[in-house]
C-alpha positions as CSV (number, residue, x, y, z in Angstrom):
1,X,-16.8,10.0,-10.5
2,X,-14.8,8.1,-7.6
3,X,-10.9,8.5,-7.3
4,X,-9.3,5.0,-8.5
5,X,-8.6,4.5,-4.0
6,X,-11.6,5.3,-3.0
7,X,-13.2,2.6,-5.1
8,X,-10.0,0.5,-3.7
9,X,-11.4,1.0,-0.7
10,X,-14.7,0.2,-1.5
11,X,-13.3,-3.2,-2.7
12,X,-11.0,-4.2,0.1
13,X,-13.8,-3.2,2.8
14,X,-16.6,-5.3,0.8
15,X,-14.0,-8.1,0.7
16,X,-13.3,-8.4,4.1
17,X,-16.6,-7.2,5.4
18,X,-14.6,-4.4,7.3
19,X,-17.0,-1.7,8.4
20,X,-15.6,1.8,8.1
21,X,-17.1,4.8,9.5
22,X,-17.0,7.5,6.6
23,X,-15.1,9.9,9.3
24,X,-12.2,7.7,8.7
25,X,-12.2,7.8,4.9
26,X,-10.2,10.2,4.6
27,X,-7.2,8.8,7.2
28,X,-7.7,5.6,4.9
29,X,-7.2,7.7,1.8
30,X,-4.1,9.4,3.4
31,X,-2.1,6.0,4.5
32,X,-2.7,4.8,1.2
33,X,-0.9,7.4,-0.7
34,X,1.6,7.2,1.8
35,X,2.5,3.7,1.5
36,X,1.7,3.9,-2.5
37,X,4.6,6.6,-2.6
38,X,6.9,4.8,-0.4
39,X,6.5,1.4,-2.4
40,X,7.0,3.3,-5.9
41,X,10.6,4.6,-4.5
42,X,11.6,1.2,-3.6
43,X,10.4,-0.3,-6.9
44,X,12.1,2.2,-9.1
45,X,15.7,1.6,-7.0
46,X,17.5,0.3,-9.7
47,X,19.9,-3.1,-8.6
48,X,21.9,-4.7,-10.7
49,X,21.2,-8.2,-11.8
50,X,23.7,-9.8,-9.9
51,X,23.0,-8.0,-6.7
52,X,22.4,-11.1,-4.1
53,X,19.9,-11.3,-1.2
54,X,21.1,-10.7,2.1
55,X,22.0,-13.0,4.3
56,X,19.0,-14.4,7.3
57,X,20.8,-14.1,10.8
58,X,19.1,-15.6,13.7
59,X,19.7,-15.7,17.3
């Protein structure tokens, strides 16, 4: 049975008719978690509602 990001994978290359060498699989798999983990910590960060965006500055 396929892990939930390898079929992800699967998916995103059919979609965008990306060919992907099966050696990279694995560096695929590996970035994913990464960026998976990362996004979880900043979606668990609790802010209070009346936290405000920050500002835009431009030059």
């Amino acid at each position: 049975m396929a892990e939930p990001l390898d079929d992800y994978i699967d998916a995103v290359t059919k979609a965008l008719a990306l060919p992907v060498e099966e050696a990279w699989r694995a560096s695929i798999r590996a970035n994913l978690e990464v960026s998976l983990r990362l996004g979880r910590l900043v979606d668990e960060f609790a802010l209070p509602d009346e936290t405000e965006p920050a500002p835009v500055f431009t030059v």
